[in-house]
C-alpha positions in Angstrom: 21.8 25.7 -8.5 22.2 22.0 -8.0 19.7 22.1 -5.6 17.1 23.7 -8.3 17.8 21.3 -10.5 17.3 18.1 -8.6 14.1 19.7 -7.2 12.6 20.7 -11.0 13.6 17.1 -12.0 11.9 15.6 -9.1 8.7 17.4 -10.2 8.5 16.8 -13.8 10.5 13.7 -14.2 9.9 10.0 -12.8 12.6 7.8 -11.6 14.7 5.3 -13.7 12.7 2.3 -11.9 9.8 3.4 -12.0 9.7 3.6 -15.7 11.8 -0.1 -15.8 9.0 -1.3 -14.0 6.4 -0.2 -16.4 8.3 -1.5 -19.2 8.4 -5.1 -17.2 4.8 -4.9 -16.8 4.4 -3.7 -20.5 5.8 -6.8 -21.9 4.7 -9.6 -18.7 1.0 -8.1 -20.2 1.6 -8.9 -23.7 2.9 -12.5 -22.6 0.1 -13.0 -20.6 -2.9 -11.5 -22.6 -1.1 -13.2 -25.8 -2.5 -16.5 -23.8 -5.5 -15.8 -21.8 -8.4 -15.5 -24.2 -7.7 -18.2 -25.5 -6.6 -21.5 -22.7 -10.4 -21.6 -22.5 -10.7 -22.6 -26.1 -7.7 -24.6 -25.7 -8.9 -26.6 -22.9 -12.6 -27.2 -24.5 -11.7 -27.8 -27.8 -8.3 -29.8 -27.8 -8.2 -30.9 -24.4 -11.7 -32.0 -24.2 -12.2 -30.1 -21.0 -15.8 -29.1 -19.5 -16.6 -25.4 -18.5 -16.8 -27.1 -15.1 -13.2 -27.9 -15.5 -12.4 -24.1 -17.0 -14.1 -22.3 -13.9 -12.3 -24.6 -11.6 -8.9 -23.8 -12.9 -9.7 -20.2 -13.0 -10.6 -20.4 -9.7 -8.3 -22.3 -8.1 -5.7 -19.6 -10.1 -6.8 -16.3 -8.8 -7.6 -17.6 -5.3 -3.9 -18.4 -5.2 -2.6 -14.9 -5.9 -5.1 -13.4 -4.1 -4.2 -15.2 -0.7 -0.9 -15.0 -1.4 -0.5 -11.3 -1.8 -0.4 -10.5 1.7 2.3 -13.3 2.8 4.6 -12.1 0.4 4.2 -8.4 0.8 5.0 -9.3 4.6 8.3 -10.9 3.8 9.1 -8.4 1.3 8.8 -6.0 4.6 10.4 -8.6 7.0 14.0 -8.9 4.8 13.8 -5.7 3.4 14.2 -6.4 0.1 11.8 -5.8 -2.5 13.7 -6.4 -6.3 14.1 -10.3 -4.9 10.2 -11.3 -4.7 9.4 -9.3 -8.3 12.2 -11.1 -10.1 11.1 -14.7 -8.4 7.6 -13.6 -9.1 8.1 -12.5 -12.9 10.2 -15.3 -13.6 7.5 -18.0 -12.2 5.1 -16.1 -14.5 7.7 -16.9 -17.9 7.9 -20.3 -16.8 3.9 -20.9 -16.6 4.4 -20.1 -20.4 6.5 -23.3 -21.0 4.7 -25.4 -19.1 1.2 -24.4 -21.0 3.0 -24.6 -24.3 4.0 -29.0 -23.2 0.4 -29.0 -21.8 -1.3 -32.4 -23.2 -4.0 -32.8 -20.3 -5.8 -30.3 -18.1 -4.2 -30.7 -15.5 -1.5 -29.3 -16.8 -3.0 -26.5 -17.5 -4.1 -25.7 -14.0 -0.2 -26.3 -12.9 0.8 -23.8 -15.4 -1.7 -21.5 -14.1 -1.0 -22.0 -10.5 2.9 -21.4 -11.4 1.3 -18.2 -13.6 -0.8 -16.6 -10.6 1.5 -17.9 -7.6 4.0 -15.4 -9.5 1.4 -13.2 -9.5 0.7 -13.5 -6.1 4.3 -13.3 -4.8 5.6 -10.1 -6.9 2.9 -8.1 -6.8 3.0 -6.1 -3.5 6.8 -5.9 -3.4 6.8 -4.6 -6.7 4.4 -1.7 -6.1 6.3 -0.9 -2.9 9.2 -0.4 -4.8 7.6 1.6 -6.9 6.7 3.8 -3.6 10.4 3.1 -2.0 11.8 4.8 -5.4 9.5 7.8 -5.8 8.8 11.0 -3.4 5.9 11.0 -2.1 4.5 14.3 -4.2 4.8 11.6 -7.2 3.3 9.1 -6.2 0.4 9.3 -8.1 1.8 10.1 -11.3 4.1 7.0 -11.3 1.3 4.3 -10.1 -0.2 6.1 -12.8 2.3 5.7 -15.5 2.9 2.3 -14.5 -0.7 1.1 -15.0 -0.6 2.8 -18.2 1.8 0.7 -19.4 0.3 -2.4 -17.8 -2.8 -1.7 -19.2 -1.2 -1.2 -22.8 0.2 -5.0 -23.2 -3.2 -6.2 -22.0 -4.0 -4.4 -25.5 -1.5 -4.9 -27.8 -1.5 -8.9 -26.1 -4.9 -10.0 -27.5 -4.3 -8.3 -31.1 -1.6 -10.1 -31.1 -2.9 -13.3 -30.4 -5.6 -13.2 -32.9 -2.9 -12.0 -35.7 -0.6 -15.2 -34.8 -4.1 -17.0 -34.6 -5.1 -15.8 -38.4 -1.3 -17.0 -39.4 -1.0 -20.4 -37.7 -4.5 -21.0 -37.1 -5.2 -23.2 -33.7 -1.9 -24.4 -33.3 -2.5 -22.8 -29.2 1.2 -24.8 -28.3 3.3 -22.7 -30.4 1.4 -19.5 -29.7 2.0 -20.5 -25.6 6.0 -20.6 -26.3 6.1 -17.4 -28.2 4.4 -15.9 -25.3 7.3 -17.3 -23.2 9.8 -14.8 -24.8 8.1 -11.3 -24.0 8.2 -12.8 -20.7 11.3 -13.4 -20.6 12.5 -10.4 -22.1 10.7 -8.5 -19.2 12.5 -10.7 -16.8 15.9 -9.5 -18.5 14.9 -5.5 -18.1 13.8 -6.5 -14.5 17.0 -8.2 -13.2 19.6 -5.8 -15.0 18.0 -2.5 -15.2 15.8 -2.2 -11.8 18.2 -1.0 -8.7 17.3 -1.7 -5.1 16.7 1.5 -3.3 18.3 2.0 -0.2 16.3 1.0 2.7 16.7 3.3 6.5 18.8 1.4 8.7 16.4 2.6 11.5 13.3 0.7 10.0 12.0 -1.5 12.5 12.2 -5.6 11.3 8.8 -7.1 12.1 7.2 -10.1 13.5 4.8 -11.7 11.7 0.9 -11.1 12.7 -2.1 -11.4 10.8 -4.0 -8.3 12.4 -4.7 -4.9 11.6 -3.7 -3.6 14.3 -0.6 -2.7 13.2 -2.0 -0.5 10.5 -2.9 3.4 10.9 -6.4 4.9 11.3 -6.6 6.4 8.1 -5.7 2.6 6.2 -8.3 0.8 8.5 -10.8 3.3 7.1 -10.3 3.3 3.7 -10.2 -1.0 4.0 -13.3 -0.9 5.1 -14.4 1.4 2.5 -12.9 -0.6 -0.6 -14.4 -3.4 1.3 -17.9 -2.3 1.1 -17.4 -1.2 -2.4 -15.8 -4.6 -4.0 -19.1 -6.4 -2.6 -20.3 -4.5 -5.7 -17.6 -5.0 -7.7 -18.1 -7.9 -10.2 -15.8 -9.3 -12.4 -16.0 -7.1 -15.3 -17.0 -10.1 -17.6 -20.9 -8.6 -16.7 -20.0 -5.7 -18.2 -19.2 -7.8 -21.6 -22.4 -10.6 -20.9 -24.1 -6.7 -20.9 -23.5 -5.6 -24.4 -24.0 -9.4 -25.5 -27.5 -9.0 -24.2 -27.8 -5.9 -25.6 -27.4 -7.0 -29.1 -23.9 -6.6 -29.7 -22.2 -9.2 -31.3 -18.9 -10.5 -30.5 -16.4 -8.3 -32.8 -19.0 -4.9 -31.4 -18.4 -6.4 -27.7 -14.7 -6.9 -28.6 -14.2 -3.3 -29.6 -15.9 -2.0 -26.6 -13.6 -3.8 -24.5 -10.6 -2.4 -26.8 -12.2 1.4 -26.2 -12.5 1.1 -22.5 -8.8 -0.4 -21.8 -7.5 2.5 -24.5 -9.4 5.2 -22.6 -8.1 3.3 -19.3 -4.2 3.1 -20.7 -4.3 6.8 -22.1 -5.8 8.8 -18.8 -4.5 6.4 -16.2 -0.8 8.7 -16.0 -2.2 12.1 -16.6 -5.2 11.6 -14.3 -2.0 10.1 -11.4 -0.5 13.7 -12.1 -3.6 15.1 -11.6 -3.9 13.3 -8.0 -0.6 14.2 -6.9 -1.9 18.0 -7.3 -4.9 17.8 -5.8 -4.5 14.7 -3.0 -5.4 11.3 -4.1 -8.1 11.4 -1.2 -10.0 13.9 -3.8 -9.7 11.9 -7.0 -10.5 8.8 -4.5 -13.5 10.1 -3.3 -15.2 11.1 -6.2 -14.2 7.2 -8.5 -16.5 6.3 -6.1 -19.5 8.2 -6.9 -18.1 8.2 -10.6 -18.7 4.2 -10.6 -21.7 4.6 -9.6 -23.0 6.9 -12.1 -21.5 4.7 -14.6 -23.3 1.3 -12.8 -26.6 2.7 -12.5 -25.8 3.7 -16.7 -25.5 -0.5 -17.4 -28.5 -0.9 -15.1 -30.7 1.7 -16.9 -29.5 1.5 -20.9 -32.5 0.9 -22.8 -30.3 0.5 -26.4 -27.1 -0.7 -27.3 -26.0 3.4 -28.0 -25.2 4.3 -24.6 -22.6 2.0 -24.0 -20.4 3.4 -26.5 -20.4 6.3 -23.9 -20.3 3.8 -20.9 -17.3 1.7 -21.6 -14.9 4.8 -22.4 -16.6 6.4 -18.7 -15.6 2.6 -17.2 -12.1 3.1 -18.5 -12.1 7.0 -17.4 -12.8 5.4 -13.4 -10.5 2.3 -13.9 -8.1 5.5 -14.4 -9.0 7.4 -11.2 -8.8 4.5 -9.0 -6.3 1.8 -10.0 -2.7 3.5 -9.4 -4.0 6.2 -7.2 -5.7 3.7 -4.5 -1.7 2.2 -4.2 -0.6 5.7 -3.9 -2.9 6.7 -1.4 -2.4 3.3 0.5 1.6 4.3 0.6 0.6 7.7 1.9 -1.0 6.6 5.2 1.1 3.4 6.2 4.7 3.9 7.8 7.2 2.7 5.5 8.3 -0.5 7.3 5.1 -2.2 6.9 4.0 -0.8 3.4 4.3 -4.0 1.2 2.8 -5.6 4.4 -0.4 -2.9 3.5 -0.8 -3.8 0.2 -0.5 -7.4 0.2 -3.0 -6.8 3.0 -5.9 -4.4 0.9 -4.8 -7.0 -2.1 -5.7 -10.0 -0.8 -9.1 -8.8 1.3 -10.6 -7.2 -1.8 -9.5 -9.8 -4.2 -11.7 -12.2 -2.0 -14.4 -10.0 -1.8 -14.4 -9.2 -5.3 -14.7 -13.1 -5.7 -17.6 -13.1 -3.5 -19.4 -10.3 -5.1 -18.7 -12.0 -9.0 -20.5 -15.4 -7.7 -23.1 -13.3 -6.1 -23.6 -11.0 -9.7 -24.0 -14.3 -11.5 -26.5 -15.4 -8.8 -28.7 -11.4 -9.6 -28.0 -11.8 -13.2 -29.9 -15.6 -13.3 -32.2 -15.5 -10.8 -33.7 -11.7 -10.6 -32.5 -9.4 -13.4 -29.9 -8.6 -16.1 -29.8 -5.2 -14.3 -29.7 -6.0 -10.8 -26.1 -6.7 -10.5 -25.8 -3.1 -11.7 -27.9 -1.2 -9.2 -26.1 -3.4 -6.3 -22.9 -2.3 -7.3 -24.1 1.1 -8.0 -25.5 0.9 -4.6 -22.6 -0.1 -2.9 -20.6 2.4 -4.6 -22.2 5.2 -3.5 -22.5 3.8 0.7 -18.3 3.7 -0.2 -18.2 7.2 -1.1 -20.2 8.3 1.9 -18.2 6.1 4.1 -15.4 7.9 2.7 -16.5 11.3 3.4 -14.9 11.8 6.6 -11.4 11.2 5.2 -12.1 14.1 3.4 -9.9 17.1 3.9 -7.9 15.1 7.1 -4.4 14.9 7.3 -2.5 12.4 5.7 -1.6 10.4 8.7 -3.4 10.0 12.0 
C-alpha cells in the first residue's frame, strides 16, 4: 500500500527542492529583471557612459558566466556537493545589487555586473544538477519544466515592476538597485534553509580534472554538436525586438510583444516538460528544431506588422519545448558523476557560440538584409534537426 502510494506521488507530484528551487529562481528573476532594462539608461544618462562603454560591459558580463559554467559544474562534480555552489552563486548575484545601487562611475557598474554574472556563472550548472540529483528520471522534464516556468515568470513580473517604482520615484535608478537587493536576498534565505542536499552514491567515481569530451557518452557528443550547429543561428533575441521596431511597432507595441511571448513561454514551459517525460524528450527535442525554424523563416518573410502577433506567442511556444527539456535530456544520457560536469560543458560551448552568431546577426542585419539573420538561423535550425535524426528512436544511453 505504501509502496502505491510513493509510486502515484512520484508520478503526479514534484519534489520539495525542486519546487524551492523554482521559487529561488522566481524571486533572483524579479531582482534581476527589476534592474536590467534599465543600467543602460543608467549608465548613458547619469553616468555619462557611451554605448561603446554599455556593449563592453555587457560583454565582458556574459562572457564571464558563460566560461565559467563549465569550471564550476566540474567542481560541483569533483566534491560532490551541489547546494554549496547555488548558495555562493545566488548570494554573489544579491550582492551585485548593492554594489550597483553605490555605483557613481562605470566602472562600477561593470564590477557589479561581473559579481552579477560570475554568480551566474558559478551556480548555474550545479543548481540544475540538483534539480536532476532530486528528481526520477521519468520527471525530469516536468520539473526543468516547472522550474523555467517560474524563472521565466520574475523576468515578467521584474520589468513591470520596475517601470511602476520608475512611475513613483522617477529616475532615482540607486534606490530602485537596493530594493532589487531584497528579492534577492529573500531568495537567498528560501535557498539556504529550505533546499536539502540529496544524498550522493558512495560508489560515484571522484574525477580528475580534463577539459575533453571524451569523457562524455555518444549520445551527449551528438546532441553538442547539434545545439552547436543550431546556436550559429541563434541570435540574441534583441533581433527579434529590432524586428517589430522595423516593422512599425512602436516601443509600448514591441514591449507587449515581448510580454506575450515570455507569458506564452512561462505558461507552457511545465505542461509541455510533462508532456516530454511521456513521450521522450528526444521527440519534443527533435521537432523545437524544425519548430524554430518555421517560426524564423516567419520573421524573415512577414510582410506586415500582423503576423507577429502570431510569431512572438509561437517563439514563446519553442522557448517552451527546448529550454528545460534540453537539461533533461542532457541528464538522461550522461552518467551521474559527471552530470554538472555536462552541463557546465553544453553551457558554456553554446553560450560562446551564441555570442558568435549575435555579432554575426548584427553583421547580416547591416550589411545584407533585415531578413537575412532570419533565413540563417532558420537554415541552421533545420541542418540541427536533420543532424538530430539519427537520435531518433535510440536508446537512452549508448
Amino acid at each position: 500500500m505504501a509502496s502505491s502510494s510513493s509510486s502515484s506521488q512520484g508520478k503526479h507530484s514534484l519534489p520539495r527542492n525542486v519546487w524551492i528551487l523554482g521559487l529561488v529562481s522566481l524571486f533572483n528573476d524579479i531582482a534581476s529583471e527589476m534592474i536590467y532594462p534599465i543600467v543602460p539608461i543608467f549608465l548613458t544618462r547619469t553616468l555619462g557612459a557611451s554605448a561603446a562603454i554599455v556593449g563592453i560591459i555587457e560583454g565582458i558580463a556574459e562572457a564571464t558566466a558563460s566560461v565559467l559554467k563549465v569550471f564550476s559544474g566540474w567542481l560541483s562534480d569533483r566534491f560532490r556537493h551541489r547546494k554549496k555552489f547555488v548558495i555562493a552563486g545566488y548570494a554573489l548575484s544579491a550582492l551585485a545589487k548593492l554594489v550597483l545601487s553605490l555605483a557613481s562611475i562605470w566602472w562600477h557598474v561593470l564590477g557589479a555586473r561581473f559579481i552579477d554574472r560570475f554568480g551566474k556563472g558559478t551556480r548555474t550548472a550545479a543548481r540544475d544538477a540538483l534539480i536532476a540529483d532530486s528528481t526520477a528520471e521519468h520527471q525530469r522534464g516536468a520539473a526543468f519544466g516547472m522550474h523555467r516556468a517560474m524563472d521565466t515568470l520574475g523576468a515578467i513580473i521584474g520589468p513591470l515592476l520596475a517601470l511602476a517604482l520608475l512611475h513613483f520615484l522617477g529616475e532615482r535608478f540607486t534606490l530602485i538597485f537596493l530594493l532589487a537587493f531584497f528579492p534577492g536576498l529573500l531568495a537567498l534565505g528560501l535557498l539556504f534553509w529550505g533546499v536539502k542536499e540529496p544524498p550522493r552514491r558512495s560508489d560515484i567515481q571522484r574525477l580528475t580534472f580534463r577539459l575533453s569530451l571524451q569523457q562524455f557518452t555518444r549520445p551527449f557528443k551528438h546532441f553538442l554538436l547539434v545545439s552547436l550547429v543550431f546556436a550559429l543561428g541563434n541570435s540574441s533575441d534583441a533581433f527579434l525586438i529590432l524586428r517589430a521596431q522595423s516593422m512599425g511597432y512602436t516601443t509600448t507595441q514591441t514591449v507587449f510583444l515581448y510580454v506575450l511571448f515570455n507569458l506564452f513561454f512561462a505558461g507552457l514551459a511545465y505542461p509541455i516538460g510533462r508532456l516530454s517525460d511521456r513521450l521522450g524528450a528526444r521527440r519534443v527535442l527533435l521537432g523545437s528544431f524544425f519548430f524554430f525554424g518555421t517560426i524564423y523563416l516567419g520573421f524573415a518573410l512577414a510582410s506586415g506588422p500582423r503576423l507577429l502577433i502570431a510569431l512572438f506567442p509561437l517563439y514563446g511556444i519553442y522557448m517552451a519545448m527546448s529550454e528545460g527539456i534540453s537539461k533533461a535530456y542532457i541528464t538522461q544520457i550522461v552518467p551521474e558523476n559527471i552530470r554538472a560536469t555536462a552541463l557546465g560543458t553544453y553551457y558554456t560551448l553554446t553560450g560562446l557560440i551564441t555570442f558568435f552568431a549575435s555579432s554575426l546577426a548584427g553583421l547580416m542585419w547591416h550589411y545584407l538584409d533585415v531578413r537575412a539573420p532570419f533565413y540563417f538561423g532558420a537554415g541552421m535550425a533545420f541542418l540541427a534537426g536533420i543532424l538530430f535524426l539519427p537520435a531518433y528512436g535510440r536508446k537512452t544511453r549508448d
